[in-house]
N, C-alpha and C positions, 0 to 999 in steps of 0.2 A: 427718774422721769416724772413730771408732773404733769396729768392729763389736766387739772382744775387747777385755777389760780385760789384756793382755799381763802386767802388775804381779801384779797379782791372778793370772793363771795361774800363775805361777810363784809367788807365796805357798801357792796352794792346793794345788798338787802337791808342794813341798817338804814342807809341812804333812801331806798324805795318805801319803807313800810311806813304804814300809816300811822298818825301819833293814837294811844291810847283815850280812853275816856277823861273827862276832867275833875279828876277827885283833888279833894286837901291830903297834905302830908298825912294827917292825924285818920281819915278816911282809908288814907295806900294803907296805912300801918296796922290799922283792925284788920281790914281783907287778908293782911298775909302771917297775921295772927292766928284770925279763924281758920283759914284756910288750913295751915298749919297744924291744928289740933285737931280740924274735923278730919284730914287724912289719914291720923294715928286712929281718930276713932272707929273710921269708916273700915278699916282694914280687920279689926277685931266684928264687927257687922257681916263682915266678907267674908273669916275664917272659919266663925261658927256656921254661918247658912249653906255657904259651900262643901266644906268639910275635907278641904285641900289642909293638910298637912305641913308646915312648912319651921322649919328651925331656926327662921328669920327673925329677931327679935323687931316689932313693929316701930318701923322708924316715919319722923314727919318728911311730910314730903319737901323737895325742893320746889322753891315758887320762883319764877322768873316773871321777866316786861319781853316785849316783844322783843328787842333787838337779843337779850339772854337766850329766849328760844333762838333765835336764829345762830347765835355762834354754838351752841349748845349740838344741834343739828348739824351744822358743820363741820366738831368732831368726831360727830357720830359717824356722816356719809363719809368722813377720810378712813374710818377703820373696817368698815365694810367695803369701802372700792379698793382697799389698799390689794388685794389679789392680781385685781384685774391689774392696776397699775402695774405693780410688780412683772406680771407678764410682757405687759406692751413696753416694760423697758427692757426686757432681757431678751428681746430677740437676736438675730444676726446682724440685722437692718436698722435700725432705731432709725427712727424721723428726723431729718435735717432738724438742729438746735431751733431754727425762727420758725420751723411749722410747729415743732412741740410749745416753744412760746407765746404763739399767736393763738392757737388754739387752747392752750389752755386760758388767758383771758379774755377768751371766747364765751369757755364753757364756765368761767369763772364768772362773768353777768349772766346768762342765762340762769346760773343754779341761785345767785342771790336775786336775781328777779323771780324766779317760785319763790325762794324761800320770802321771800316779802309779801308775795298773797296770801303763802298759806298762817304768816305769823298772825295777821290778826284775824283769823277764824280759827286756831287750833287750841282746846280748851284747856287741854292736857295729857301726857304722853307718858309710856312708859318706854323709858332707853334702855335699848337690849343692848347696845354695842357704846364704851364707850374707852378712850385712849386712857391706857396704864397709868396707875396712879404713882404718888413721887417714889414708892418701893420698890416700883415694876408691877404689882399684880395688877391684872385687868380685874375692875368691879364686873360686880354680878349684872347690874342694874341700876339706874336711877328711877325714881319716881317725877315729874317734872311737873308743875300746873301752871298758867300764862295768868295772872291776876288779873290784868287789865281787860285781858279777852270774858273771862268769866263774871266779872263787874258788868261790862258791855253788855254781853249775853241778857243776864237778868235786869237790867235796867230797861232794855230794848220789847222784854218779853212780858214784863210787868209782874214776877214771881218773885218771892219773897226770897232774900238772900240767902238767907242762913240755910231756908231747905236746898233752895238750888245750890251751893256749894259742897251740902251733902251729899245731893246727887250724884254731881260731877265725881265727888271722889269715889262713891260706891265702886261706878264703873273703872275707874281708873285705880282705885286699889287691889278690885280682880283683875287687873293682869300682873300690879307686882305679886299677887299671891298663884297666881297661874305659873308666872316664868320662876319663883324660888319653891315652890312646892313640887314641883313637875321637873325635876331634877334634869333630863334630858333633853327637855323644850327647847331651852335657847339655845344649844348645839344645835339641834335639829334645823332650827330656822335660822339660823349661820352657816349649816352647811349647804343648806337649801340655796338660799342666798348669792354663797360662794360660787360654786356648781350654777347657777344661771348664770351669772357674770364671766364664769369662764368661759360660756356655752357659746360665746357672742361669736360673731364671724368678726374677725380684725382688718381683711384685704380691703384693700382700698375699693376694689369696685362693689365688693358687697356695701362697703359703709354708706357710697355715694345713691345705690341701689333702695337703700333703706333711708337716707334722707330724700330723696325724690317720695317714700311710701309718706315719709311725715309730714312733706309739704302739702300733699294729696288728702292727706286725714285732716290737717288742719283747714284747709278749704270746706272738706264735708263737713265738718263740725260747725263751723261758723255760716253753711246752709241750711244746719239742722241737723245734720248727720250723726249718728250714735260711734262714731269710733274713738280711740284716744291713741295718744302719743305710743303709750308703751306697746299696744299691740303691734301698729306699727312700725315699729325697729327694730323689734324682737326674732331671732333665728326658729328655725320650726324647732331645735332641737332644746330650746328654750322656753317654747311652749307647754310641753308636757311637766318640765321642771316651775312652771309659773303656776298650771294647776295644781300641782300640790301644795305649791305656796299659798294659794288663792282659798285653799280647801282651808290649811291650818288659820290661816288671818280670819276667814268665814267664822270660823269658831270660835276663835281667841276672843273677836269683837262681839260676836254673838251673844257670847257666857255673859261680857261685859253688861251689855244691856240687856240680859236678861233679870242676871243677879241686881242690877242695881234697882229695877222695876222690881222686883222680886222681895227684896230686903225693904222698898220704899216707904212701902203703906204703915209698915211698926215706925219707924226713923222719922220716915218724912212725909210726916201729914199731907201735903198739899202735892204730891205725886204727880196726881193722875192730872190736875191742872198742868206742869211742868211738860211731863210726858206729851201731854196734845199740843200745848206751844212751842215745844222744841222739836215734835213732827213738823209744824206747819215751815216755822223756820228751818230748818236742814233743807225743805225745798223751794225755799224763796230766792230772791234776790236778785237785779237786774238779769236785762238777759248779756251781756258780758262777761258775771260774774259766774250766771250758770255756760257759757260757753267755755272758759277757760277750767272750770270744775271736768266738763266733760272731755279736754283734751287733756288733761293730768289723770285722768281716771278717778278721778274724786268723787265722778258719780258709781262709779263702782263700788267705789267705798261707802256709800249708803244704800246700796241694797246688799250688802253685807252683813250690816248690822240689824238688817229686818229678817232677811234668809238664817242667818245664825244665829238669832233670837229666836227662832219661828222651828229651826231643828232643834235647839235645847229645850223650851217649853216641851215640844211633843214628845221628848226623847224621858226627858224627868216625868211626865203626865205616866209613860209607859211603866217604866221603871225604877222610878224613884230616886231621889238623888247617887244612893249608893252605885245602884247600877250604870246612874249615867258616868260616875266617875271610874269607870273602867276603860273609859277614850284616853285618861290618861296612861294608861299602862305602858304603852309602847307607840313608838311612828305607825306600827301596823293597827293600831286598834283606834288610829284617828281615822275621822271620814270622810269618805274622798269626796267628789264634784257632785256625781251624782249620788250620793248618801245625804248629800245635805238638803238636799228637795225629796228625798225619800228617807226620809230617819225609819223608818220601819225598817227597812234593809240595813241599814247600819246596825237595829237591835237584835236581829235575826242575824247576822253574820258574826257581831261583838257577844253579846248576851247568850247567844246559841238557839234559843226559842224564840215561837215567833212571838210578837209583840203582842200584847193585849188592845180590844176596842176601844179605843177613847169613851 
């Protein structure tokens, strides 16, 4: 059974997304050179200052264009929803052939219309889930960076290329060093994952029950309202499995921009300019662009990265890198919802004593 028309997502996002900036061949082709080398370097910047352990020999990153990300992400959301799928076709009942048709190129414009928003503002990504290579094994992971988007970026911000794409990779090679040194992670957040999507109510009246809650959010949102899509449509028994999700992503992204602030000021001279102009931008933009930000949760995702920045600083301030990396030990010695607005309690619960005075 096919919930999403996959084909069709990716016609309609290639079709919707914006065209990229206007560079010369000879311009694409240094970007994805530099890019290229600066992610191998950035990665060894990230091993040493971290001090995450990892038996990954450092490899360059993948660079895509916008339509790349977008198919890219497409086989990603097929191997994570693939559960759910699997379920909703193996029931007793299966959905008459033309409502499973219909609605999946339903769901198949809708998910290439996101994916066409978010392709040109996403700078770079690391792919936890991606479909088995030509042997059968599933990779570990991709590293993935949008050329265009990060050209755009520093053009737009007025910051000199070369630091700002070390930037970018700083952050984005602490999470390939986070998901292959952390040996348990991406299980963990694949089972998390899984376990929410199974969680979902399938009946028909709850569905109809939960699209009436989305038509309702997206009215408050575009009056001003602070809610987003995923809260909701989401089951209660799904909420408690999204906080731990919510806790681990807090973090993941947190380290990211911490470490790359962090590593910055040796590497990348002109930092702290960077840093202030890519605050100001992450909160800019029509207010269209920030309405539909706010019904995708996308504004979530940036106070993630200030809350999980703001626990790692106080957390390493406490007890030094060594002791902050004992979050990685196990699911249990990460910190939940409320530890990440109280790191002291996460050092007193992890660490065993309480914390020292800043």
């Amino acid at each position: 059974m096919q919930v999403i028309d996959w084909d069709l997502a990716v016609t309609t996002g290639t079709r919707l997304v914006r065209p990229g900036p206007q560079v010369s061949r000879e311009e694409a082709r240094q970007a994805v050179a530099e890019l290229r080398t600066l992610s191998r370097e950035a990665e060894g910047h990230v091993r040493e200052f971290t001090k995450i352990h990892t038996d990954t020999a450092p490899q360059p990153a993948t660079i895509v264009d916008r339509p790349g990300w977008i198919k890219a992400n497409v086989e990603g959301f097929r191997v994570v929803l693939e559960p759910l799928t699997q379920r909703m076709g193996g029931g007793d009942n299966p959905p008459p052939a033309i409502v499973t048709a219909v609605g999946s190129r339903i769901t198949g414009v809708e998910v290439g219309a996101v994916l066409a928003f978010l392709a040109s503002r996403v700078l770079g990504q690391y792919e936890l889930f991606l479909p088995p290579d030509p042997t059968g094994e599933e990779p570990t992971g991709r590293l993935t960076l949008v050329a265009p988007n990060i050209v755009h970026a520093e053009r737009e911000m007025g910051v000199d290329p070369h630091d700002f794409r070390l930037w970018v990779c700083l952050h984005e090679e602490t999470h390939r060093v986070q998901f292959t040194g952390v040996t348990w992670l991406r299980e963990y957040v694949r089972s998390q994952m899984t376990e929410f999507l199974l969680a979902s109510d399938l009946d028909l009246p709850t569905l109809l029950e939960r699209l009436r809650n989305a038509a309702d959010t997206v009215a408050d949102v575009v009056r001003g309202g602070e809610g987003n899509l995923i809260d909701a449509i989401q089951s209660p028994g799904q909420k408690e499995i999204l906080d731990r999700l919510t806790a681990v992503m807090t973090l993941v992204e947190g380290h990211g921009d911490y470490v790359m602030d962090a590593v910055g000021p040796s590497v990348v001279p002109s930092v702290a300019d960077i840093r202030a102009k890519f605050a100001q931008r992450r909160e800019g933009g029509s207010r269209l662009d920030r309405t539909v930000r706010r019904l995708l949760g996308i504004e979530v995702k940036m106070k993630q990265y200030a809350e999980g920045s703001a626990f790692v600083r106080t957390v390493v301030d406490r007890v030094g890198m060594d002791g902050f990396n004992k979050i990685w030990t196990s699911p249990e010695t990460l910190p939940t919802t409320p530890e990440i607005s109280d790191p002291d309690a996460w050092v007193a619960r992890v660490i065993g004593t309480p914390a020292l005075p800043a």
